[in-house]
Biopython code that builds the backbone (N, CA, C, O; Angstrom):
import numpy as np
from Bio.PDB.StructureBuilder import StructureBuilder

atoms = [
    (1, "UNK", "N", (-207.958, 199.867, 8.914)),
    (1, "UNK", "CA", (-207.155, 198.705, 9.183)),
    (1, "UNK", "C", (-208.009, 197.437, 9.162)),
    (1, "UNK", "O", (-207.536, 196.346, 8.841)),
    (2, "UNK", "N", (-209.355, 197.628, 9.535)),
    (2, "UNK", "CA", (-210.364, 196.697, 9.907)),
    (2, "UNK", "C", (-210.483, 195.808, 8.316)),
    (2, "UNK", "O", (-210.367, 194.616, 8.032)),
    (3, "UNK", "N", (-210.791, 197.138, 7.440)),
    (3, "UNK", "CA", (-211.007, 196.457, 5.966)),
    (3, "UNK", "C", (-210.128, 196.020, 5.465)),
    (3, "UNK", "O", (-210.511, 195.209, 4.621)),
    (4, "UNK", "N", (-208.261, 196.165, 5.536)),
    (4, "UNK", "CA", (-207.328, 195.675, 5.245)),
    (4, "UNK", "C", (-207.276, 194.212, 5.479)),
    (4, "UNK", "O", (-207.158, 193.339, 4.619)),
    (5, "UNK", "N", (-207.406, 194.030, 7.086)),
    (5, "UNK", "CA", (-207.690, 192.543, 7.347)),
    (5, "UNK", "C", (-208.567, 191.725, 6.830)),
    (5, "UNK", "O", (-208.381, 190.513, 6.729)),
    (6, "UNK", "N", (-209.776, 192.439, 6.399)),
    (6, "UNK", "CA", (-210.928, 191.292, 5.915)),
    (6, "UNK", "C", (-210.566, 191.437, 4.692)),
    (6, "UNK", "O", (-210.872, 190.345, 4.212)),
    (7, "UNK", "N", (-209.904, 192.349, 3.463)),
    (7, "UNK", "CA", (-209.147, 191.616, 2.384)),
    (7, "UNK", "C", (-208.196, 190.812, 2.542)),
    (7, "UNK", "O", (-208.061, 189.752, 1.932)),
    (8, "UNK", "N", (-207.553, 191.205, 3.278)),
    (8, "UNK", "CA", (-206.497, 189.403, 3.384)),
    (8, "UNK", "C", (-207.291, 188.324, 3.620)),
    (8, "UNK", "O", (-207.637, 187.363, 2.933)),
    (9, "UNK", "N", (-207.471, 188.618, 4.537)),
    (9, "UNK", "CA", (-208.540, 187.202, 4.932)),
    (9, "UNK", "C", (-209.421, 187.068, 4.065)),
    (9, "UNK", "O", (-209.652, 185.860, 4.034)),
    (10, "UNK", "N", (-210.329, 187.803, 3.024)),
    (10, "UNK", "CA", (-211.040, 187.246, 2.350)),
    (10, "UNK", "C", (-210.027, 186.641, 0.917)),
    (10, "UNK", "O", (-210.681, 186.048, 0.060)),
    (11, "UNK", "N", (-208.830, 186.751, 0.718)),
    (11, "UNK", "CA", (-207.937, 186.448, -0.349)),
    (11, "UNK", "C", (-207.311, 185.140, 0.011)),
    (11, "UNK", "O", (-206.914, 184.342, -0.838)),
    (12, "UNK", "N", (-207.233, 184.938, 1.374)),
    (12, "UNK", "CA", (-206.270, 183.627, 1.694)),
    (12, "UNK", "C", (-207.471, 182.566, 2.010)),
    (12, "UNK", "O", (-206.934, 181.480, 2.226)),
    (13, "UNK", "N", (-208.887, 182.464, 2.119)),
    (13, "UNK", "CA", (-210.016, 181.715, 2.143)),
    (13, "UNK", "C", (-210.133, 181.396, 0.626)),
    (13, "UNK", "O", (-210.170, 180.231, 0.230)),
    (14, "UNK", "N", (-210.196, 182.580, -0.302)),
    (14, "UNK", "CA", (-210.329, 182.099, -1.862)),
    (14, "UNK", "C", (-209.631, 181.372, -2.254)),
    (14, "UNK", "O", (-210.021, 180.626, -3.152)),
    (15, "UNK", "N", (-207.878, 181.235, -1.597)),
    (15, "UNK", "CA", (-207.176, 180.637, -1.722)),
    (15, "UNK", "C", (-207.136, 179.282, -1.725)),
    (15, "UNK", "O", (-206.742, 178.436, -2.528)),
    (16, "UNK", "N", (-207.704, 179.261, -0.488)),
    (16, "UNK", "CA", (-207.185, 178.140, 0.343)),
    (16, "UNK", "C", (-208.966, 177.258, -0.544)),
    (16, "UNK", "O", (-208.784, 176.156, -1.062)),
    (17, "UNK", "N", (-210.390, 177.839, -0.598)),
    (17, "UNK", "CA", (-210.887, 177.138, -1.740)),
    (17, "UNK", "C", (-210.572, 176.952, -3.018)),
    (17, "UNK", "O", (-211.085, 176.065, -3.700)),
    (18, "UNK", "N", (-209.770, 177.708, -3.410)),
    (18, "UNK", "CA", (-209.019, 177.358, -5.174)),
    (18, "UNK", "C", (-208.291, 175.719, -5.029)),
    (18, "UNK", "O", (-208.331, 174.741, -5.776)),
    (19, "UNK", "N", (-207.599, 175.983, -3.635)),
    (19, "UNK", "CA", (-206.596, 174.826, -3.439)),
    (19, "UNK", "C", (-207.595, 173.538, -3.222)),
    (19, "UNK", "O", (-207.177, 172.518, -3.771)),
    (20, "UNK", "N", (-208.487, 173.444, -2.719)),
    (20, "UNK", "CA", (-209.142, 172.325, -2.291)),
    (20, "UNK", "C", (-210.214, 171.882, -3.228)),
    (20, "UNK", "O", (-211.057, 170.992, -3.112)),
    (21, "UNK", "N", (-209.896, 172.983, -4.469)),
    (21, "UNK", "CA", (-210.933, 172.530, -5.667)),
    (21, "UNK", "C", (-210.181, 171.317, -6.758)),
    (21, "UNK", "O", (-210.441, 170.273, -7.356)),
    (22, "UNK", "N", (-208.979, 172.387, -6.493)),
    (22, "UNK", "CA", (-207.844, 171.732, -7.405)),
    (22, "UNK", "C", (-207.379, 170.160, -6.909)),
    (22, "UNK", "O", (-207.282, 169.120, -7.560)),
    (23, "UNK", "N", (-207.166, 170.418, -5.648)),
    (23, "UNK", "CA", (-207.277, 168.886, -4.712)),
    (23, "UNK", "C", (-208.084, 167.989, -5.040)),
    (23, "UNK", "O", (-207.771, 166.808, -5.187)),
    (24, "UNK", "N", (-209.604, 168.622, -5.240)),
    (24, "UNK", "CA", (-210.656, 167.264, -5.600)),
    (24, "UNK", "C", (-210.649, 166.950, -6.983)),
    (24, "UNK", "O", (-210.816, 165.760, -7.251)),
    (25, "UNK", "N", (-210.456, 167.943, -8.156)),
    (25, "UNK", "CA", (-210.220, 167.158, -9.099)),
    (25, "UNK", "C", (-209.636, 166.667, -9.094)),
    (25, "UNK", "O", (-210.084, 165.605, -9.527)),
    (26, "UNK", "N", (-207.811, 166.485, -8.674)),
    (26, "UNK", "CA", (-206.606, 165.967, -8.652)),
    (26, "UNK", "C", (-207.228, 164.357, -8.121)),
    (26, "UNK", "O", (-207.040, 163.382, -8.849)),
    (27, "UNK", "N", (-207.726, 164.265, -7.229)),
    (27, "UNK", "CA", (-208.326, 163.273, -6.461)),
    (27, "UNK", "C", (-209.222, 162.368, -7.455)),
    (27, "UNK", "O", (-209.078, 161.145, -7.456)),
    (28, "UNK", "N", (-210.024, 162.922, -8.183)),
    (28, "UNK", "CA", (-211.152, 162.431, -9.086)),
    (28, "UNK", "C", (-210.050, 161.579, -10.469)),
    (28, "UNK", "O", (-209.915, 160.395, -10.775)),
    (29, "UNK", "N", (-209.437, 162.856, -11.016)),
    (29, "UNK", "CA", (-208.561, 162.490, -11.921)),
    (29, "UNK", "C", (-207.440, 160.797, -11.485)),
    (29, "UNK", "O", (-207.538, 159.730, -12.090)),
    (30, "UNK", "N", (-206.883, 160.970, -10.795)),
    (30, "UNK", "CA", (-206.084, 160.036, -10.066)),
    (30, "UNK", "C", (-207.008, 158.751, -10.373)),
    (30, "UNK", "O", (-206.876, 157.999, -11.338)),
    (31, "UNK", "N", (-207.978, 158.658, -9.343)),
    (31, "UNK", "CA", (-208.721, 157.343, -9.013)),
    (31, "UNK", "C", (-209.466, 157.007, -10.392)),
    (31, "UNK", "O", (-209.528, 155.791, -10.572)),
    (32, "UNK", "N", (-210.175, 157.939, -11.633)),
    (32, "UNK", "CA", (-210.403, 157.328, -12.552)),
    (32, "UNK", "C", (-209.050, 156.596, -13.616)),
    (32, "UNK", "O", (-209.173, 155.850, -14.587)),
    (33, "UNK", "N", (-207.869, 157.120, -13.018)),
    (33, "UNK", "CA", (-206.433, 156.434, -14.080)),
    (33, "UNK", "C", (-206.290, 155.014, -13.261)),
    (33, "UNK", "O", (-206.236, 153.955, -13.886)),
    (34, "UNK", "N", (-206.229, 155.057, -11.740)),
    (34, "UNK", "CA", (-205.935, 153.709, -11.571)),
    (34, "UNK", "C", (-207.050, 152.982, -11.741)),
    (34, "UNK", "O", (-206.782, 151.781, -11.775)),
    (35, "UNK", "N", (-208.870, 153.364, -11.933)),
    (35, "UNK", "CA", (-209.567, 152.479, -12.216)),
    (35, "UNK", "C", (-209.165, 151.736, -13.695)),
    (35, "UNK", "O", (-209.405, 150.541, -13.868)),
    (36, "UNK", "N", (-208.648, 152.418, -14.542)),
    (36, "UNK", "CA", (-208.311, 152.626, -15.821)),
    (36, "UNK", "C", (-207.208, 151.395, -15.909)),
    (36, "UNK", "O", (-207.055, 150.362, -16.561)),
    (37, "UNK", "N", (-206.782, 151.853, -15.249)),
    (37, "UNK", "CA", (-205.442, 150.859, -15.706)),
    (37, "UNK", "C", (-205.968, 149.501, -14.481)),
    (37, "UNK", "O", (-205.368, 148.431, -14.590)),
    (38, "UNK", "N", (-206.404, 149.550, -14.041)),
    (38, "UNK", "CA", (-207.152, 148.218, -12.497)),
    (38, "UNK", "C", (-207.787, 147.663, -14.058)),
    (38, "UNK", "O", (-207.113, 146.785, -14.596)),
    (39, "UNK", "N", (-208.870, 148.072, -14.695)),
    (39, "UNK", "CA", (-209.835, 147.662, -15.778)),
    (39, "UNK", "C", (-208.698, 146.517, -16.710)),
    (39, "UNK", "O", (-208.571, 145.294, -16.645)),
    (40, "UNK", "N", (-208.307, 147.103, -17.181)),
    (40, "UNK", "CA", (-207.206, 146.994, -18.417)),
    (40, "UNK", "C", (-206.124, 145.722, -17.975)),
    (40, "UNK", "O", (-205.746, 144.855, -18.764)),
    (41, "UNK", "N", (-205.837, 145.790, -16.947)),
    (41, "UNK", "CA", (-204.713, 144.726, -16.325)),
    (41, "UNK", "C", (-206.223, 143.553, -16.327)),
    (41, "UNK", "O", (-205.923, 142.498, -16.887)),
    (42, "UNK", "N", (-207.577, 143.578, -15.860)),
    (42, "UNK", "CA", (-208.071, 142.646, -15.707)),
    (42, "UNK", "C", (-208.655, 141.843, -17.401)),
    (42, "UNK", "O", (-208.856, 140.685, -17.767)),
    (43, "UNK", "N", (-208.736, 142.959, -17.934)),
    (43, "UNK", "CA", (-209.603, 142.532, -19.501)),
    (43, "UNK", "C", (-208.016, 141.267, -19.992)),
    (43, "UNK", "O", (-208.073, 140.038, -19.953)),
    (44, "UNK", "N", (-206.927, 142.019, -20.357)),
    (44, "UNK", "CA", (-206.257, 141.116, -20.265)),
    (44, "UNK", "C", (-205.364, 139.669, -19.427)),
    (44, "UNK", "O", (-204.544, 138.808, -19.746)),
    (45, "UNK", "N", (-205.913, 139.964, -18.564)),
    (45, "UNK", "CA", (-205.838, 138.914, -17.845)),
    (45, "UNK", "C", (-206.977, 137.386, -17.936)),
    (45, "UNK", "O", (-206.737, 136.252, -17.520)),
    (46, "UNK", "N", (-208.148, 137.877, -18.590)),
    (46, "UNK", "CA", (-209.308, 137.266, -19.020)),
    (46, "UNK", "C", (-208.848, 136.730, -20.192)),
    (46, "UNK", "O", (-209.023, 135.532, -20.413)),
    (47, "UNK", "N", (-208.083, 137.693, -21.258)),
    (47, "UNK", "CA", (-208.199, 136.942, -22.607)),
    (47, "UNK", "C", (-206.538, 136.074, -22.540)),
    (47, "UNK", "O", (-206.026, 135.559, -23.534)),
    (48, "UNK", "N", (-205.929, 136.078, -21.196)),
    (48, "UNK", "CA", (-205.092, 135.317, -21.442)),
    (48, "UNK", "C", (-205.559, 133.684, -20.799)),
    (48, "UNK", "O", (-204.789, 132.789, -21.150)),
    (49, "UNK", "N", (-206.425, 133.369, -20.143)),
    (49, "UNK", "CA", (-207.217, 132.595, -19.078)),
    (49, "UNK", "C", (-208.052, 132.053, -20.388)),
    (49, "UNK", "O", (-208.099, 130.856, -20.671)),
    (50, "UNK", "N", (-208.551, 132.837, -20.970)),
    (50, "UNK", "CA", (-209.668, 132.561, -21.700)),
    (50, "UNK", "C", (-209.407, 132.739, -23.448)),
    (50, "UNK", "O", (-210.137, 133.433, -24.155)),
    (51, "UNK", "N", (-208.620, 132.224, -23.781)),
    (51, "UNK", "CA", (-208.566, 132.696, -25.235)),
    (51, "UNK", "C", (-209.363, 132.881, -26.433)),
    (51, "UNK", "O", (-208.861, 133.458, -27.397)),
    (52, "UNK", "N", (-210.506, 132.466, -26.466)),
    (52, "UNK", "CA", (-212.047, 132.458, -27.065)),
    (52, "UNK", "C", (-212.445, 133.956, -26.873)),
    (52, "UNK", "O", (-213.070, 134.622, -27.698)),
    (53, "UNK", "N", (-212.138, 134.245, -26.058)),
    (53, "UNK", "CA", (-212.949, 135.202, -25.163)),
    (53, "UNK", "C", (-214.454, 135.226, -24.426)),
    (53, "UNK", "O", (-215.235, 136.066, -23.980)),
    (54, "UNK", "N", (-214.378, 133.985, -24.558)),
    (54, "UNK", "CA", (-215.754, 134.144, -23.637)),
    (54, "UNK", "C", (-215.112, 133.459, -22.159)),
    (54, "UNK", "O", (-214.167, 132.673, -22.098)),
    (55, "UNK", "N", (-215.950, 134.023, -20.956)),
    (55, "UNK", "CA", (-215.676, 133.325, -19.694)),
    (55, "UNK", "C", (-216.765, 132.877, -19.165)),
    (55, "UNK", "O", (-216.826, 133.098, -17.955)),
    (56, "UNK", "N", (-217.810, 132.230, -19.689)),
    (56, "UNK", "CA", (-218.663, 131.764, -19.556)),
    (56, "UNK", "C", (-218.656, 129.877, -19.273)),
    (56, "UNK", "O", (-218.024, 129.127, -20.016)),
    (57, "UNK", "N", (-219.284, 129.499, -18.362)),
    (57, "UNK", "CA", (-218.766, 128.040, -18.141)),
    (57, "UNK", "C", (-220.080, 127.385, -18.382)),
    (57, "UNK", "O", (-221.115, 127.663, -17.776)),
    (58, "UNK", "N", (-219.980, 126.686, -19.111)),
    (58, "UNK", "CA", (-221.456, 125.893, -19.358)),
    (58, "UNK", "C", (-221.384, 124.277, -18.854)),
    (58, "UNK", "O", (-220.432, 123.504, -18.956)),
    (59, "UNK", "N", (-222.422, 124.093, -18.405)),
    (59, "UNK", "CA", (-223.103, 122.964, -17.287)),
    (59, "UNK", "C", (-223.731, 121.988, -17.451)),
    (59, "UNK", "O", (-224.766, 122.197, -16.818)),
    (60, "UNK", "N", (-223.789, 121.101, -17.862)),
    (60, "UNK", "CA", (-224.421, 120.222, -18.219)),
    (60, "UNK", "C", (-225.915, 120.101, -17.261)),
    (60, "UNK", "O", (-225.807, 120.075, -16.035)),
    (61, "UNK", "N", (-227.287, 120.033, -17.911)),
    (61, "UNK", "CA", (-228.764, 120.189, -17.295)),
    (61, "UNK", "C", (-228.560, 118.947, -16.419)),
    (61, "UNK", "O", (-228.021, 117.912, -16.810)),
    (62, "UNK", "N", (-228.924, 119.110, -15.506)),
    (62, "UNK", "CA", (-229.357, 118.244, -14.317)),
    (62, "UNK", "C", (-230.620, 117.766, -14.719)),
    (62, "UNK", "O", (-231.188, 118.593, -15.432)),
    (63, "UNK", "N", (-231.417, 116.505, -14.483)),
    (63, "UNK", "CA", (-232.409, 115.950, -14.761)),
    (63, "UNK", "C", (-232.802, 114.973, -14.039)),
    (63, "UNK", "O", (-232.365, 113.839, -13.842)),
    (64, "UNK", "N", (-233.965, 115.740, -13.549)),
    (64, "UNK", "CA", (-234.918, 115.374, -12.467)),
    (64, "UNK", "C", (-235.899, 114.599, -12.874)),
    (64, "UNK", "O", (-236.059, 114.396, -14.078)),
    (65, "UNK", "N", (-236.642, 114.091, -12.008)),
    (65, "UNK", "CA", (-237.952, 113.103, -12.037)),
    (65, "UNK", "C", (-238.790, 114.245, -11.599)),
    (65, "UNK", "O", (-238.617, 115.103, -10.734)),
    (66, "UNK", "N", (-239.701, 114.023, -12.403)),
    (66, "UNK", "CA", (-240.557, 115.437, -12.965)),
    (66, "UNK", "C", (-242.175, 114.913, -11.850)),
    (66, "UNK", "O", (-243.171, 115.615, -11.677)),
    (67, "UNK", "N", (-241.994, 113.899, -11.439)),
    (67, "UNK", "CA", (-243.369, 113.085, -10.620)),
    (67, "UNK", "C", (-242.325, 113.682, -9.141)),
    (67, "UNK", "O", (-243.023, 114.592, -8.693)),
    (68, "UNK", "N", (-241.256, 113.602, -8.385)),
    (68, "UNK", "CA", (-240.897, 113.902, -7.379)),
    (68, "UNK", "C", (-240.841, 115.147, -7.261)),
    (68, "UNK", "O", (-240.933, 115.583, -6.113)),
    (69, "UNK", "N", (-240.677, 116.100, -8.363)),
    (69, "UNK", "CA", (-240.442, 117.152, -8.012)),
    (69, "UNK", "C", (-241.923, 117.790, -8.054)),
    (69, "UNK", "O", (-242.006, 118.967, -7.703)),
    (70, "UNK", "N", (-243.061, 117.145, -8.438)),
    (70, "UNK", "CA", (-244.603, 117.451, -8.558)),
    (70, "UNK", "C", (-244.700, 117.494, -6.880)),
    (70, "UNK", "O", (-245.042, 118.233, -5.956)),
    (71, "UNK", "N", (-244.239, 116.377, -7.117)),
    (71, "UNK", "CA", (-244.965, 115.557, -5.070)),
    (71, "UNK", "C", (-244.360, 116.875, -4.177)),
    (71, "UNK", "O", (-245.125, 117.554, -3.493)),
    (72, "UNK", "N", (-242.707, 117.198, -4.271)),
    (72, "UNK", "CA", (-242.248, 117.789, -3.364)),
    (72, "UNK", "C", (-243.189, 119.696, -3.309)),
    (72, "UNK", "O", (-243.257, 120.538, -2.413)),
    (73, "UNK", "N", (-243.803, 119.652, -4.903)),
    (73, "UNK", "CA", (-244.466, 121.066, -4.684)),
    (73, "UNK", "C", (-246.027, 121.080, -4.074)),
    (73, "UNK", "O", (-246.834, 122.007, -4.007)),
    (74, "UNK", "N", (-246.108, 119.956, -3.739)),
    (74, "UNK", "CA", (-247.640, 119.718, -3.282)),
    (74, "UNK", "C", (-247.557, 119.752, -2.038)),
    (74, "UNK", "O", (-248.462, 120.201, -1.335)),
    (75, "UNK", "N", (-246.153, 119.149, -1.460)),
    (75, "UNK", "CA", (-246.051, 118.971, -0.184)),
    (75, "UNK", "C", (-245.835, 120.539, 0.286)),
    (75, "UNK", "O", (-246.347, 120.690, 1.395)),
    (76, "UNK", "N", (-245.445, 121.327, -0.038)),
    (76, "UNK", "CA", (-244.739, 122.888, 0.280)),
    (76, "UNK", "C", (-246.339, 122.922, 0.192)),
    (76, "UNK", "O", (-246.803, 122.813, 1.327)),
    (77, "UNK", "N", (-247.231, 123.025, -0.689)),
    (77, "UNK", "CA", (-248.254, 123.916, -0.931)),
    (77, "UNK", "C", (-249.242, 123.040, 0.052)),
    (77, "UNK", "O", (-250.230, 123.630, 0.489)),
    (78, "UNK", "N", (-249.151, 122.445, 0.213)),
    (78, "UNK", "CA", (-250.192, 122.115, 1.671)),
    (78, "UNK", "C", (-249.370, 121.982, 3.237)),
    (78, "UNK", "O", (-249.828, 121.421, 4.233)),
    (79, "UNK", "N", (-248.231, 122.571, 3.131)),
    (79, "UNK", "CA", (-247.972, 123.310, 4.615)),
    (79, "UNK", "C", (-247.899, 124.256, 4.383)),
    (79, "UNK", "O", (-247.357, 124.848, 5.316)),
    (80, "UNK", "N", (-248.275, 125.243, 3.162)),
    (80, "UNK", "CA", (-248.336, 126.489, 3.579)),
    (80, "UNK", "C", (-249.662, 126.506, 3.566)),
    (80, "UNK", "O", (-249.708, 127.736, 3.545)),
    (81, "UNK", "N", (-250.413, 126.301, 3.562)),
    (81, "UNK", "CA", (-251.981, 125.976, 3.197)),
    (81, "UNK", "C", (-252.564, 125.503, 5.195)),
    (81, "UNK", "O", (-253.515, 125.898, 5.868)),
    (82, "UNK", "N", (-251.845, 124.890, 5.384)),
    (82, "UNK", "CA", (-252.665, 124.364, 7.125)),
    (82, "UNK", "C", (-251.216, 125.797, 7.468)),
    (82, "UNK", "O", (-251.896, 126.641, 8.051)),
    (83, "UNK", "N", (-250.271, 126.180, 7.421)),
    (83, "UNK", "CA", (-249.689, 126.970, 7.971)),
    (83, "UNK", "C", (-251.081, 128.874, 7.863)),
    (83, "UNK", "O", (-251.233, 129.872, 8.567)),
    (84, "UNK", "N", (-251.435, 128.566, 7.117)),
    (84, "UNK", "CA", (-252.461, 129.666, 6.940)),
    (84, "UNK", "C", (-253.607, 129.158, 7.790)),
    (84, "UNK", "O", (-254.221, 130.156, 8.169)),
    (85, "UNK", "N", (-253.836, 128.714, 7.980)),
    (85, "UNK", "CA", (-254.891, 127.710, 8.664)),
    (85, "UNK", "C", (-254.968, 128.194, 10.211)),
    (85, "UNK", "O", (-255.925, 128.550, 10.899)),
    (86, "UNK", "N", (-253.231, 128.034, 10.555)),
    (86, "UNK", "CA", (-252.662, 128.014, 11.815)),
    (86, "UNK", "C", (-252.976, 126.795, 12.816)),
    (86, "UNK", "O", (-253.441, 126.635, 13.945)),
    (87, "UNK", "N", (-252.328, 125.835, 11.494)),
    (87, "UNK", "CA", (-252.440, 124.796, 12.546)),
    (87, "UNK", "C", (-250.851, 124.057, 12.710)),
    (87, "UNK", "O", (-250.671, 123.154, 13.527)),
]
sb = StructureBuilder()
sb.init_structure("model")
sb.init_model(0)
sb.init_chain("A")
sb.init_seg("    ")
for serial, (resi, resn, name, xyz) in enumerate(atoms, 1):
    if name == "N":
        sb.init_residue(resn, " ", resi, " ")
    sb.init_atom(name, np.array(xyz, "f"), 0.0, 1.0, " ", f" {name:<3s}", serial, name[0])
structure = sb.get_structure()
């Protein structure tokens, strides 16, 4: 009777892992379709925003005084300089 029970029981454990295998692919499968379709709703949503297709925004260069921005790296490099110092 002893071995009767531990075949059931070893048949409804195989089971019950068949089921929870099938579960995680089901799970895997699922979340790569809505990444799929999440992807797809956004690509077109870009080429309707963006009809070129590029989404790239370009900036016009900022332009600095090349003597202030000398001074301001001299000034950093001699407080880190007495900061090594420890003064």
């Amino acid at each position: 009777m002893i071995i009767i029970v531990a075949k059931k029981l070893r048949y409804r454990v195989i089971q019950v892992l068949r089921m929870l295998f099938a579960l995680a692919i089901l799970i895997v499968l699922v979340a790569q379709l809505i990444n799929t379709i999440k992807s797809a709703g956004i690509s077109k949503e870009l080429n309707n925003r963006y009809p070129g297709g590029s989404s790239i925004k370009v900036e016009q260069e900022v332009i600095t005084d090349r003597e202030e921005h000398k001074n301001t790296l001299d000034k950093l490099l001699e407080k880190l300089k007495a900061y090594h110092r420890g003064q």
